[in-house]
C-alpha positions as CSV (number, residue, x, y, z in Angstrom):
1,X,-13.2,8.5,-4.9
2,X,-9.4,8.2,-5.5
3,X,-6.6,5.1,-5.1
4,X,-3.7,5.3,-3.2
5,X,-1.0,4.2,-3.0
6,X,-0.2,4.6,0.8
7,X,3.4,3.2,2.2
8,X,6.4,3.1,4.3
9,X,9.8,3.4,3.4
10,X,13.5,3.1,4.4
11,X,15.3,6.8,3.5
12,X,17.1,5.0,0.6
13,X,13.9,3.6,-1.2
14,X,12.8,0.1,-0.3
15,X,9.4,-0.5,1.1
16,X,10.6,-4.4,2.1
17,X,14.0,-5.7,3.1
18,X,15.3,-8.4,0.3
19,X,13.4,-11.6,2.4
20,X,10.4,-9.7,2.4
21,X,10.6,-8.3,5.9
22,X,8.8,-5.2,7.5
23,X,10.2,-6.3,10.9
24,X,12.4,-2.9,10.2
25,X,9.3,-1.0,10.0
26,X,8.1,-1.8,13.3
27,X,10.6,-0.9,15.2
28,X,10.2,2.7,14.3
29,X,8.3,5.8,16.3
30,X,5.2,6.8,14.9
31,X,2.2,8.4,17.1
32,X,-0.8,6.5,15.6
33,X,-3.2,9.4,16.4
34,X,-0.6,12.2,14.4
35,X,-0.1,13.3,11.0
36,X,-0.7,11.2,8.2
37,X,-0.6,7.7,10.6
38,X,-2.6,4.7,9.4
39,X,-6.0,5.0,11.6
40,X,-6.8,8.4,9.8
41,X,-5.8,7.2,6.5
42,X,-7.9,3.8,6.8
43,X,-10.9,5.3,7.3
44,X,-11.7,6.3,3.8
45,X,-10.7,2.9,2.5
46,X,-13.2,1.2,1.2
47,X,-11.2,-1.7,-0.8
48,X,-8.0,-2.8,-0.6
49,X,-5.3,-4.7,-3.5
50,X,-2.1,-5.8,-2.2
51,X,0.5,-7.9,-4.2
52,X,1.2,-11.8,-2.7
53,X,4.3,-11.0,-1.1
54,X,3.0,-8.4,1.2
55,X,0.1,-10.7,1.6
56,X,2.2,-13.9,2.5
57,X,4.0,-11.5,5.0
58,X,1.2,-10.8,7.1
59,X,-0.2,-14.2,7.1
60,X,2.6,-15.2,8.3
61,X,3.3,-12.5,11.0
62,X,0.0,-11.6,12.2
63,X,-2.2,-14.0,14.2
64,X,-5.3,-12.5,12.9
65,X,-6.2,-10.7,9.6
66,X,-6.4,-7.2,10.2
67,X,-8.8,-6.1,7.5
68,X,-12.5,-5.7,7.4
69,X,-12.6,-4.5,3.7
70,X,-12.6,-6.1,1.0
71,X,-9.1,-6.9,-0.2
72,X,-7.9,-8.1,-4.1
73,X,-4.9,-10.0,-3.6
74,X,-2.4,-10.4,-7.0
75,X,-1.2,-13.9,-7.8
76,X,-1.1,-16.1,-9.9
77,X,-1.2,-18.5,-7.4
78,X,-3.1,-20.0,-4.9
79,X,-2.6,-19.4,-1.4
80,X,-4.9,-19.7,1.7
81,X,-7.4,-17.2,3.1
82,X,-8.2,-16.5,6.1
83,X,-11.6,-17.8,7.9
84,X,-14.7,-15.1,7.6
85,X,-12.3,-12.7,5.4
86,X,-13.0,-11.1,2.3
87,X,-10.1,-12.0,-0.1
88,X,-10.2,-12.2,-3.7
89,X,-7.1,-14.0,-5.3
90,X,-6.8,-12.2,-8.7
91,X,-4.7,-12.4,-11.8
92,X,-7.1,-10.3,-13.9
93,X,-5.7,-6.9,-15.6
94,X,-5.5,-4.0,-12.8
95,X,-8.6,-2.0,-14.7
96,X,-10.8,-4.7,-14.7
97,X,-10.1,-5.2,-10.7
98,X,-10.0,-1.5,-10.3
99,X,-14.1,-1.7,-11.8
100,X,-14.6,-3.9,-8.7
101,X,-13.0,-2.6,-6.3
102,X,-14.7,0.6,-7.1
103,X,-17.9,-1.3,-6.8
104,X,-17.3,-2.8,-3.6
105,X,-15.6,0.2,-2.2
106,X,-19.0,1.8,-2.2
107,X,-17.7,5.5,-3.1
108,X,-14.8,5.1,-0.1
109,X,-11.6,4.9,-1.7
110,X,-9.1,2.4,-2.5
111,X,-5.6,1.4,-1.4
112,X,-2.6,-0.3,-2.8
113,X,-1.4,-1.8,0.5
114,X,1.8,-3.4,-0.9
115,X,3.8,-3.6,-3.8
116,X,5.8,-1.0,-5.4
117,X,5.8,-2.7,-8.8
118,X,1.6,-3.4,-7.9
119,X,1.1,0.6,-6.9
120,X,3.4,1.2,-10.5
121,X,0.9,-1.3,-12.4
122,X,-2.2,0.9,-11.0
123,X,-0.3,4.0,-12.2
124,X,0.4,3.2,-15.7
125,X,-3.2,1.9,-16.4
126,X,-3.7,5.4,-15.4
127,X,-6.1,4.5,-12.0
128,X,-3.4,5.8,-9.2
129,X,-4.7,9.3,-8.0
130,X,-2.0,9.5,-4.9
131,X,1.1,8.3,-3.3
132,X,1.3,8.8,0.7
133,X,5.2,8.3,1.7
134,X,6.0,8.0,5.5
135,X,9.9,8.2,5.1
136,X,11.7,6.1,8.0
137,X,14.7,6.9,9.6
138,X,16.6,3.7,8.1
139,X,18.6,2.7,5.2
140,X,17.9,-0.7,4.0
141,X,20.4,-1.2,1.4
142,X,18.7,-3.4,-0.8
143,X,14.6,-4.7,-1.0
144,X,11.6,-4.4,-2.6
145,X,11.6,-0.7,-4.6
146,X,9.2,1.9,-3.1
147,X,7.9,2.2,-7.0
148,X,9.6,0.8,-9.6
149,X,8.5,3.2,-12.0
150,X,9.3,6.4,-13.8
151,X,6.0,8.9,-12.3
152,X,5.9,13.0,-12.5
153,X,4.5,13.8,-8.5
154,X,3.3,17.3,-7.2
155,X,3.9,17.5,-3.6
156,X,0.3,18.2,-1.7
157,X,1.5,17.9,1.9
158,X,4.2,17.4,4.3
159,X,4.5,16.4,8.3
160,X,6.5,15.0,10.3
161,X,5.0,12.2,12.8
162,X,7.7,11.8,15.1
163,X,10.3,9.9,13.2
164,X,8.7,9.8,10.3
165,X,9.0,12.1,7.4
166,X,5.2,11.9,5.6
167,X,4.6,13.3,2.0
168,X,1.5,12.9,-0.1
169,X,1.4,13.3,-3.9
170,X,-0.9,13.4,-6.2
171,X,0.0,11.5,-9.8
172,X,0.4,13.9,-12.3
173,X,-0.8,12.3,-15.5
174,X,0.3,12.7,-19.3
């Protein structure tokens, strides 16, 4: 079992656009059946934690939720779930939802969905095994960093899915 941190992002580092938009993400080429694309990559995933902002952004750009596993959803506040889904609004420390995610995840492994700043909390509690980069052909300018954190990486694969530059490494820890 490992966590990952699995993610888009523009070529100059943000994962979000200042409003907390992904609309620039969609627009982009990507063959859903190639290297490193989201249906492979969701398959393992047995339990999901996202920060509220990426949560608040696809409640309120998808007409369904698109997740089957169980998701942990940082906040410290409360906001609405979704009928028949399994969402856990959290504040708890990372390690303590990492234990039940682990649990739930039932020896698939987990995903940070969203949230640089969540996927660097998971790091320094020492629980992030990998981070899975699929580099768009965009600049953003300004946004929500791809990981506000200082991390040492080692580079365990490359490919490029059609516009998309993909890299997965694994956290080197101290």
């Amino acid at each position: 079992m490992a966590t990952h941190y699995y993610t888009a992002s523009s070529l100059d580092g943000f994962i979000a656009t200042t409003e907390h938009s992904l609309d620039w993400l969609l627009k982009q080429d990507i063959d859903l059946e190639g290297p490193m694309a989201y249906p492979g990559f969701i398959e393992g995933i047995g339990a999901l934690a996202m920060g509220a902002s990426t949560y608040e952004w696809l409640r309120r750009n998808e007409d369904e939720w698109g997740y089957t596993k169980p998701t942990w959803v940082f906040t410290h506040r409360e906001l609405p779930i979704p009928s028949g889904a399994h969402v856990t609004l959290t504040a708890d420390p990372i390690a303590d939802v990492h234990s039940a995610m682990t649990a739930a995840a039932g020896g698939e492994d987990l995903w940070v969905v969203g949230g640089g700043d969540l996927a660097g909390q998971f790091a320094e509690a020492g629980l992030l095994d990998e981070v899975w980069v699929q580099y768009a052909p965009v600049t953003l300018g300004a946004g929500a960093p791809l990981l506000p954190r200082g991390l040492e990486l080692e580079l365990l694969e490359v490919a490029r899915n059609r516009n998309f530059m993909c890299g997965r490494y694994r956290v080197i820890r101290e």
